[in-house]
C-alpha positions as protocol buffer text, in pm:
chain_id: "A"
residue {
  index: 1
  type: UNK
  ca { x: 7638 y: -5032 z: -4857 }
}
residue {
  index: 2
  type: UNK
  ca { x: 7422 y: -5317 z: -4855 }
}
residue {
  index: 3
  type: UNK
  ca { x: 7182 y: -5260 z: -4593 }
}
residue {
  index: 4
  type: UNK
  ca { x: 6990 y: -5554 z: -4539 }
}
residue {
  index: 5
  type: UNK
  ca { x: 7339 y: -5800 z: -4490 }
}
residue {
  index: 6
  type: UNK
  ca { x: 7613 y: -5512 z: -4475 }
}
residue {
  index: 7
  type: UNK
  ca { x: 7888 y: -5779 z: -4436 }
}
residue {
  index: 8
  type: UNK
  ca { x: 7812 y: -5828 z: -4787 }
}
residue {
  index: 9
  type: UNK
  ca { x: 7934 y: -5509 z: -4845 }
}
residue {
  index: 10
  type: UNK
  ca { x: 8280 y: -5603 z: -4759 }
}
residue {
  index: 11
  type: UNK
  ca { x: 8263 y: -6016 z: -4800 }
}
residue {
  index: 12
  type: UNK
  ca { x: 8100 y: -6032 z: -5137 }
}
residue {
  index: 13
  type: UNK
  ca { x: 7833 y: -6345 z: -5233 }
}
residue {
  index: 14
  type: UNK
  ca { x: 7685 y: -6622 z: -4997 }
}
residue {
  index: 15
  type: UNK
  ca { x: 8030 y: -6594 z: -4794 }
}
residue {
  index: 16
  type: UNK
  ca { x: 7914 y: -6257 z: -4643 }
}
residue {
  index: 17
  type: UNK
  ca { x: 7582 y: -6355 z: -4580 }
}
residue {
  index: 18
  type: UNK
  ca { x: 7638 y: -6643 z: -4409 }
}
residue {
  index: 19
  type: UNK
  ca { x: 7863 y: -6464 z: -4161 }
}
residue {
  index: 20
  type: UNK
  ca { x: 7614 y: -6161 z: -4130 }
}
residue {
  index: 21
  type: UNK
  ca { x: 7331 y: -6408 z: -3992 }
}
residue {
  index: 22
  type: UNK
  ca { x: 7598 y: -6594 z: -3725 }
}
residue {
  index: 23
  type: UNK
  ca { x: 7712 y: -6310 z: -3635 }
}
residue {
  index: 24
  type: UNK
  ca { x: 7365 y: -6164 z: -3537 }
}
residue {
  index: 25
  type: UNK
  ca { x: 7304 y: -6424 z: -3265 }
}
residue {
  index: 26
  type: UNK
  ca { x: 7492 y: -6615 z: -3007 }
}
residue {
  index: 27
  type: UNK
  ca { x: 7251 y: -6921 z: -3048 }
}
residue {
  index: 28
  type: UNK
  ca { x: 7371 y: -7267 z: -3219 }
}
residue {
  index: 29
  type: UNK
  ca { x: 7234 y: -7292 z: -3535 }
}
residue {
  index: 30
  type: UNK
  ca { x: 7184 y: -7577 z: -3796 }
}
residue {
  index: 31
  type: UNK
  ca { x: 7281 y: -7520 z: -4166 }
}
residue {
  index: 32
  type: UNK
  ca { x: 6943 y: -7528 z: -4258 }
}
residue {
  index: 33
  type: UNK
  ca { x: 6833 y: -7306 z: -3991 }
}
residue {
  index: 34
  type: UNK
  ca { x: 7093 y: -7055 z: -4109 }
}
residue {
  index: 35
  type: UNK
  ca { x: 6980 y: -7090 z: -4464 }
}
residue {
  index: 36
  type: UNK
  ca { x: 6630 y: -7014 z: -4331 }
}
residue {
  index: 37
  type: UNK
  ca { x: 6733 y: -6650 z: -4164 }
}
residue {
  index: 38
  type: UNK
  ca { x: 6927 y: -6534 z: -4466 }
}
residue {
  index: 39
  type: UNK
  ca { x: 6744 y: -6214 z: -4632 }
}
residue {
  index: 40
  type: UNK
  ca { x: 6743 y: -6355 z: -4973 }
}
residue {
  index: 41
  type: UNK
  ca { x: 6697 y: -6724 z: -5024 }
}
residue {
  index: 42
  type: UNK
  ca { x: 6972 y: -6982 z: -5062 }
}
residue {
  index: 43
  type: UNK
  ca { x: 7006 y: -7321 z: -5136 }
}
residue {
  index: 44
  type: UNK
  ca { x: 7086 y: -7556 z: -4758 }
}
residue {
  index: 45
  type: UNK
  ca { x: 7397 y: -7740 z: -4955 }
}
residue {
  index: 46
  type: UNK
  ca { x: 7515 y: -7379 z: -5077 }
}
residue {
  index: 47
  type: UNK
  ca { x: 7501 y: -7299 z: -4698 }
}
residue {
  index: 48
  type: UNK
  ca { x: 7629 y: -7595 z: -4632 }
}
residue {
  index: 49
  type: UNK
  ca { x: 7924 y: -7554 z: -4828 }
}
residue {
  index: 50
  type: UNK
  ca { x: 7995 y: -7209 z: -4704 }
}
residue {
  index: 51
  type: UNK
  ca { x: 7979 y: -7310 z: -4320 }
}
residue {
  index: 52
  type: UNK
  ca { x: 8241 y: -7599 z: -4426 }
}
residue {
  index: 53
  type: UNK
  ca { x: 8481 y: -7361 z: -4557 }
}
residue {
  index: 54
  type: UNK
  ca { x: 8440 y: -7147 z: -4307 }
}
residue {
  index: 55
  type: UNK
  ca { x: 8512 y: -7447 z: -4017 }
}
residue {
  index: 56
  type: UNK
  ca { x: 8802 y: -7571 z: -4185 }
}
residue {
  index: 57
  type: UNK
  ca { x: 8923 y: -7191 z: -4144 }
}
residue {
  index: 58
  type: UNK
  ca { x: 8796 y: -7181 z: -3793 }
}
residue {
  index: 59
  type: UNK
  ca { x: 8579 y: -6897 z: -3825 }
}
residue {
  index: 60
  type: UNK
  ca { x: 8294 y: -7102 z: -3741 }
}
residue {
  index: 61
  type: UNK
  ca { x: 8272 y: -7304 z: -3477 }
}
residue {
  index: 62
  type: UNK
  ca { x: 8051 y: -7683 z: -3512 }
}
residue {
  index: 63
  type: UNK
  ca { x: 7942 y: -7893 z: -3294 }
}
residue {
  index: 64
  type: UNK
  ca { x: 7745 y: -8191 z: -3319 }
}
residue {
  index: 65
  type: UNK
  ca { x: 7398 y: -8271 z: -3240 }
}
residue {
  index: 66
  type: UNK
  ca { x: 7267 y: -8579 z: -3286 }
}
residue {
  index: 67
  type: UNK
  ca { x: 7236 y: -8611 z: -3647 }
}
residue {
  index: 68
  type: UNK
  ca { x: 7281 y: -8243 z: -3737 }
}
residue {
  index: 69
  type: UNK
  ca { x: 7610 y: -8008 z: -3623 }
}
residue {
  index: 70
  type: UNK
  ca { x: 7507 y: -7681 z: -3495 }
}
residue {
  index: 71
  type: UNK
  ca { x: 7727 y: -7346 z: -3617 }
}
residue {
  index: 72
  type: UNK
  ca { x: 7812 y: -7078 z: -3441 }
}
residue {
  index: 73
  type: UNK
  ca { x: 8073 y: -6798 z: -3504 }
}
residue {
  index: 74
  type: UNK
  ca { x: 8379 y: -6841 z: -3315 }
}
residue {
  index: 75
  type: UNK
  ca { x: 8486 y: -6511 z: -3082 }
}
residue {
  index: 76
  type: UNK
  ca { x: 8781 y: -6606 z: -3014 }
}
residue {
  index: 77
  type: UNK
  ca { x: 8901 y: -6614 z: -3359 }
}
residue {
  index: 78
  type: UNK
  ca { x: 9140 y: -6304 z: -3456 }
}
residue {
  index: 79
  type: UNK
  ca { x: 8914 y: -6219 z: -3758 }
}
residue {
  index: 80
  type: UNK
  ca { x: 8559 y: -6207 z: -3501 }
}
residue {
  index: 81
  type: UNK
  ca { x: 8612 y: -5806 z: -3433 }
}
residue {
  index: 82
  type: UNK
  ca { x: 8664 y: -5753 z: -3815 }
}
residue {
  index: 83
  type: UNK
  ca { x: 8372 y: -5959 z: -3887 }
}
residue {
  index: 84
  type: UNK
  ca { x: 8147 y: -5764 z: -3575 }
}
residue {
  index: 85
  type: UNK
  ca { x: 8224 y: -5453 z: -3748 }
}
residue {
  index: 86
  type: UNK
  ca { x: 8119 y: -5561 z: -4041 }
}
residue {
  index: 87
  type: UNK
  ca { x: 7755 y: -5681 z: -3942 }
}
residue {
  index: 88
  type: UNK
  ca { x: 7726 y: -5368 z: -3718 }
}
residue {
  index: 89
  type: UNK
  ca { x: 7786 y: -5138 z: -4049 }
}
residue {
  index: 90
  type: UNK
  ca { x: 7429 y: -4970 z: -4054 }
}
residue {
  index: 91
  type: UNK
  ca { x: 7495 y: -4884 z: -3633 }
}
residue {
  index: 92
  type: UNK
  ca { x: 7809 y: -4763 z: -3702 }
}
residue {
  index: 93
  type: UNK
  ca { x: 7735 y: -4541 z: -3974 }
}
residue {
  index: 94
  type: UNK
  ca { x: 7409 y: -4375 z: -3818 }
}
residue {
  index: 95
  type: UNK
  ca { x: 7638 y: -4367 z: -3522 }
}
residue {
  index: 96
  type: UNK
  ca { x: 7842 y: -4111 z: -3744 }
}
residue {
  index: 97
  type: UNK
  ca { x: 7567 y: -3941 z: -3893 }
}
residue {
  index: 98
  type: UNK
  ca { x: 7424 y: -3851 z: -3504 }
}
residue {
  index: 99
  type: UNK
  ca { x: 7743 y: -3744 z: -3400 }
}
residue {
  index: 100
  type: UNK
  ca { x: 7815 y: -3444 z: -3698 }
}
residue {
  index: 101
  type: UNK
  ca { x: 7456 y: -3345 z: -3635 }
}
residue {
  index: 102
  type: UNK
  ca { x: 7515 y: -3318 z: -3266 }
}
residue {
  index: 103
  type: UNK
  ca { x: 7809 y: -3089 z: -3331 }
}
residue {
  index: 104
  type: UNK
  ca { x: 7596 y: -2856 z: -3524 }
}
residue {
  index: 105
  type: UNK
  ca { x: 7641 y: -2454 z: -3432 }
}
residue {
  index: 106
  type: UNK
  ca { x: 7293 y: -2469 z: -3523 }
}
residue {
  index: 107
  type: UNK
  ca { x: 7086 y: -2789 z: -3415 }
}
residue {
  index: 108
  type: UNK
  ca { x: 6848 y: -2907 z: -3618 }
}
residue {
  index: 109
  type: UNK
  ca { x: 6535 y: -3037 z: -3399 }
}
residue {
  index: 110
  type: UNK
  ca { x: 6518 y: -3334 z: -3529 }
}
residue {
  index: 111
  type: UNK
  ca { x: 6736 y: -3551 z: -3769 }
}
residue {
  index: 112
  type: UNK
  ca { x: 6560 y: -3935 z: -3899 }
}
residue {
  index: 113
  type: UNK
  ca { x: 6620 y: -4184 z: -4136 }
}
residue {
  index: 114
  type: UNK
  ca { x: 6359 y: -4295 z: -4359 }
}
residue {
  index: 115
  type: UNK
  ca { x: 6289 y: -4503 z: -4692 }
}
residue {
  index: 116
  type: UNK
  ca { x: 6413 y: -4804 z: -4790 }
}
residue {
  index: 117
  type: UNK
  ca { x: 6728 y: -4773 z: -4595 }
}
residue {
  index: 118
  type: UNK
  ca { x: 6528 y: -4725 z: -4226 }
}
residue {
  index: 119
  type: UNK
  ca { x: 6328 y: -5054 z: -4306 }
}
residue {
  index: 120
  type: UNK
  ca { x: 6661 y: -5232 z: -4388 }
}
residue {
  index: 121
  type: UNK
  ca { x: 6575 y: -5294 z: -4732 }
}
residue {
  index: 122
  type: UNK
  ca { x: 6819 y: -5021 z: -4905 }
}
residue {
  index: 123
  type: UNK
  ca { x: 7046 y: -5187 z: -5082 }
}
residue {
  index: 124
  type: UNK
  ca { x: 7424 y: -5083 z: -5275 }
}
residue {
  index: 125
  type: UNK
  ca { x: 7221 y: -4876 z: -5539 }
}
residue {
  index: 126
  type: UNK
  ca { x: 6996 y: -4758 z: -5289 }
}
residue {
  index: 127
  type: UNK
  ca { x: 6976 y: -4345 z: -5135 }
}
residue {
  index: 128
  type: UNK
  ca { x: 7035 y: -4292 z: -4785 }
}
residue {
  index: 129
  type: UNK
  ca { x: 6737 y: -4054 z: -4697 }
}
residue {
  index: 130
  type: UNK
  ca { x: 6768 y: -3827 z: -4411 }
}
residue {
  index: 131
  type: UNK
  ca { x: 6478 y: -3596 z: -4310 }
}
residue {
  index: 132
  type: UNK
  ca { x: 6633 y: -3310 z: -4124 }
}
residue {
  index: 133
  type: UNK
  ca { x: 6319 y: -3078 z: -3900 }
}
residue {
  index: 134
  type: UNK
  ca { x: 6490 y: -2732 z: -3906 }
}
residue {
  index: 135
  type: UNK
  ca { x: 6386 y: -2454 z: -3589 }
}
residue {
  index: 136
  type: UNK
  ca { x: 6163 y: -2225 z: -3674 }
}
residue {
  index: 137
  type: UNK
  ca { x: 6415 y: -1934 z: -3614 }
}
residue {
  index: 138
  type: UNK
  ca { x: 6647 y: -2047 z: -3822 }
}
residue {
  index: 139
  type: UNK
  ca { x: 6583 y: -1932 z: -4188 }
}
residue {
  index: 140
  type: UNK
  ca { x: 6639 y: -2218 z: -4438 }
}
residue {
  index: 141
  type: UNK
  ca { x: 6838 y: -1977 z: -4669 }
}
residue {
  index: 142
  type: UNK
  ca { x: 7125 y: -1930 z: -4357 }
}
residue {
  index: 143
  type: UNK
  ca { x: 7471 y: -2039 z: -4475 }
}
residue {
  index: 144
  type: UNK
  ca { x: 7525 y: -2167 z: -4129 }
}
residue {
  index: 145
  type: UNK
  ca { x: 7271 y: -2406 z: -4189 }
}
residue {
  index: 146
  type: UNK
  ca { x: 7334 y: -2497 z: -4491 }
}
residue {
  index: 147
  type: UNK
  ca { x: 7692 y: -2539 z: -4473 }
}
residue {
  index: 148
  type: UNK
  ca { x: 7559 y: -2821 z: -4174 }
}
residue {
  index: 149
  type: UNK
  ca { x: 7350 y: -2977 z: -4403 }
}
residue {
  index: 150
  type: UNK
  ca { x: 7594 y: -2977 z: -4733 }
}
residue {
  index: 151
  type: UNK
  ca { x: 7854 y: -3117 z: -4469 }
}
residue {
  index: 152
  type: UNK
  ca { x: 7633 y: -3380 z: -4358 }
}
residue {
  index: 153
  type: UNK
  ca { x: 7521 y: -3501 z: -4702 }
}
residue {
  index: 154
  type: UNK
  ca { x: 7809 y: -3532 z: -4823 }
}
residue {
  index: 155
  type: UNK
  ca { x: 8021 y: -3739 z: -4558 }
}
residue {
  index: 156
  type: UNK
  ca { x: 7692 y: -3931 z: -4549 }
}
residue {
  index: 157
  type: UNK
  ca { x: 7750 y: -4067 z: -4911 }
}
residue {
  index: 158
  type: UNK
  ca { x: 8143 y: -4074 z: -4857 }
}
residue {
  index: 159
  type: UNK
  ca { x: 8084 y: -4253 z: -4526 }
}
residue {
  index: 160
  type: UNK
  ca { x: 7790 y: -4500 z: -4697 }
}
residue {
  index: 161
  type: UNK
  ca { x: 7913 y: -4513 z: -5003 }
}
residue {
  index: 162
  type: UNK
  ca { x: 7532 y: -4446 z: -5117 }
}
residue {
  index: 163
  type: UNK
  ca { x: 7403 y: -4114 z: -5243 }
}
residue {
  index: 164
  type: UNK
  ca { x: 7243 y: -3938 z: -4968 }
}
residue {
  index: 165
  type: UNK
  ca { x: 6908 y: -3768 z: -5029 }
}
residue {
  index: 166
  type: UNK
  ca { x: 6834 y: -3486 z: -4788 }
}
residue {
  index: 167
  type: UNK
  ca { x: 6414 y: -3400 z: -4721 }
}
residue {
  index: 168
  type: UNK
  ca { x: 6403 y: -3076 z: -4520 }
}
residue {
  index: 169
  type: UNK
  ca { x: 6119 y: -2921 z: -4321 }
}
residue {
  index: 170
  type: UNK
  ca { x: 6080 y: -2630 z: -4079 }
}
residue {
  index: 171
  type: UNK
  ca { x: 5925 y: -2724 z: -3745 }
}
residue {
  index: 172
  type: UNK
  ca { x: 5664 y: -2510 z: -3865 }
}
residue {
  index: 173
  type: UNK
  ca { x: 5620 y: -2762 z: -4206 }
}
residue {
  index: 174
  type: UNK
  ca { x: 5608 y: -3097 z: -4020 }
}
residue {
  index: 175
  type: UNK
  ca { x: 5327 y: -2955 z: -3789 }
}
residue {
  index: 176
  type: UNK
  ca { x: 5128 y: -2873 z: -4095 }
}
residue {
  index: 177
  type: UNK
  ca { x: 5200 y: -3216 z: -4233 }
}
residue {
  index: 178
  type: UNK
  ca { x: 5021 y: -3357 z: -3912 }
}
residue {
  index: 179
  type: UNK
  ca { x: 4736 y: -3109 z: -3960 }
}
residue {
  index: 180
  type: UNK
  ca { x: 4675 y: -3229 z: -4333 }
}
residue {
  index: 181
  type: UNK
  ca { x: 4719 y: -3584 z: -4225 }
}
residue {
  index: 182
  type: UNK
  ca { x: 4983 y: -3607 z: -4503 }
}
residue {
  index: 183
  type: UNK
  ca { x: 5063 y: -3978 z: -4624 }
}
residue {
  index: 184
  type: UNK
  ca { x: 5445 y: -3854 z: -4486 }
}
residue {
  index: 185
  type: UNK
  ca { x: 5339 y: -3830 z: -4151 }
}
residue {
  index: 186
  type: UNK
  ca { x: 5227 y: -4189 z: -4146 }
}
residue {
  index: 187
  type: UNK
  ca { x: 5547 y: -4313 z: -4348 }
}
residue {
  index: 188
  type: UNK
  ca { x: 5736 y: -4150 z: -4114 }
}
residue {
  index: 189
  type: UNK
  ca { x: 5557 y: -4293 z: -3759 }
}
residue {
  index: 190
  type: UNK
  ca { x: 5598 y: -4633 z: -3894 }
}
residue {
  index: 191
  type: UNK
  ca { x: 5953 y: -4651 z: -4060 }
}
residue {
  index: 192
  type: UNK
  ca { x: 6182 y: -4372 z: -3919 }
}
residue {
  index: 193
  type: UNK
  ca { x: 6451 y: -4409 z: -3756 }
}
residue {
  index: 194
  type: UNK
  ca { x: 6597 y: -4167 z: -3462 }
}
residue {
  index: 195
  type: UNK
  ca { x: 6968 y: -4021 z: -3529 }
}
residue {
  index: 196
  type: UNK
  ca { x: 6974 y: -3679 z: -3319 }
}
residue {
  index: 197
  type: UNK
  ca { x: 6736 y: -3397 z: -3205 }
}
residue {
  index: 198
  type: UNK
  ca { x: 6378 y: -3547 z: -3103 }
}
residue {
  index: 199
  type: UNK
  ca { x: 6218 y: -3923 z: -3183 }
}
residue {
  index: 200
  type: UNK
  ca { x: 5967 y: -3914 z: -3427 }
}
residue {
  index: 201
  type: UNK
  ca { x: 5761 y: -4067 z: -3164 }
}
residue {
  index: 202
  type: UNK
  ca { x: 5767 y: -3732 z: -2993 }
}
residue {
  index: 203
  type: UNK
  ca { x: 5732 y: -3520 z: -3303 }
}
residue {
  index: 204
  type: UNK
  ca { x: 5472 y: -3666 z: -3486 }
}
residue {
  index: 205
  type: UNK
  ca { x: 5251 y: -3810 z: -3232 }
}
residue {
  index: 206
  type: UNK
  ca { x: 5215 y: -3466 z: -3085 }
}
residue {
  index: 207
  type: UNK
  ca { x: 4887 y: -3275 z: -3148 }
}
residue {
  index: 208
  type: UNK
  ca { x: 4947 y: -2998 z: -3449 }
}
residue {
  index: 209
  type: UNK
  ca { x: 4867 y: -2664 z: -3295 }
}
């Protein structure tokens, strides 16, 4: 999956990217101002030629404005809940990913996505890591446990299509990675991202005792 513009998994090239940033917002935009919100730069008559083709299909809506037209994605259009889908790919998945761990015999305490991918800057050859904060009373050799995990990982590449890279700690680890002030810990406070189980907020802000 292509994190940063996931419609571009789907809708390969400038096509996909151009519908990923309209599809973000409900605002009017000009070609040039949707040339200036794509993730990786484009040229304005490349955009340009992309939000034609797409008007002449009536995907995109234009209006005009003076001496620009103004672009916005038309929701009325049979193809708009295809296209939603699309740009809500990342959601959708971790949406996935919260809901196996939540079904867990065995919860984990806390399941977060970090790396490139939590930063949105993963991109199709990019790992899908997933730190996973197992209870203290639940011993990491436990086939319960790690049937859950091997479960997870797995429909979290086949779901992604990226390889998924699992980092596991005992509750008992991550408060001696506070204690040590390991570079981790600070990794994790700024980039992770909640799936199930407690908010990094909550874990890592706490005082190690």
């Amino acid at each position: 999956m292509q994190f940063p513009e996931p419609v571009s998994s789907v809708v390969p090239g400038l096509h996909g990217r151009v519908l990923g940033v309209l599809a973000r917002t409900d605002r009017p935009l000009t070609g040039r101002a949707v040339a200036a919100l794509l993730r990786a730069p484009a040229s304005p008559s490349g955009v340009q030629k992309v939000l034609d083709d797409l008007v002449g299909n009536g995907v995109v809506m234009a209006e005009p404005a003076g001496r620009a037209r103004l672009y916005t994605l038309n929701r009325d259009h049979v193809a708009y809940q295809a296209i939603d889908q699309l740009a809500r790919l990342r959601e959708l998945l971790l949406e996935r990913i919260k809901a196996e761990a939540e079904s867990w015999d065995l919860p984990a305490k806390a399941v977060w996505l970090f790396g490139s991918t939590a930063r949105g800057q993963g991109g199709a050859d990019s790992d899908l890591d997933l730190l996973i904060v197992r209870p203290d009373d639940v011993d990491e050799s436990d086939p319960r446990w790690l049937e859950q995990v091997e479960s997870l990982t797995a429909h979290a590449s086949l779901w992604s299509g990226n390889s998924c890279e699992v980092v596991e700690y005992s509750a008992r680890e991550v408060r001696e990675l506070i204690r040590h002030g390991e570079r981790l810990v600070t990794e994790l406070r700024r980039d992770a991202v909640p799936i199930a189980g407690t908010s990094p907020q909550q874990t890592l802000n706490r005082k190690a005792g």
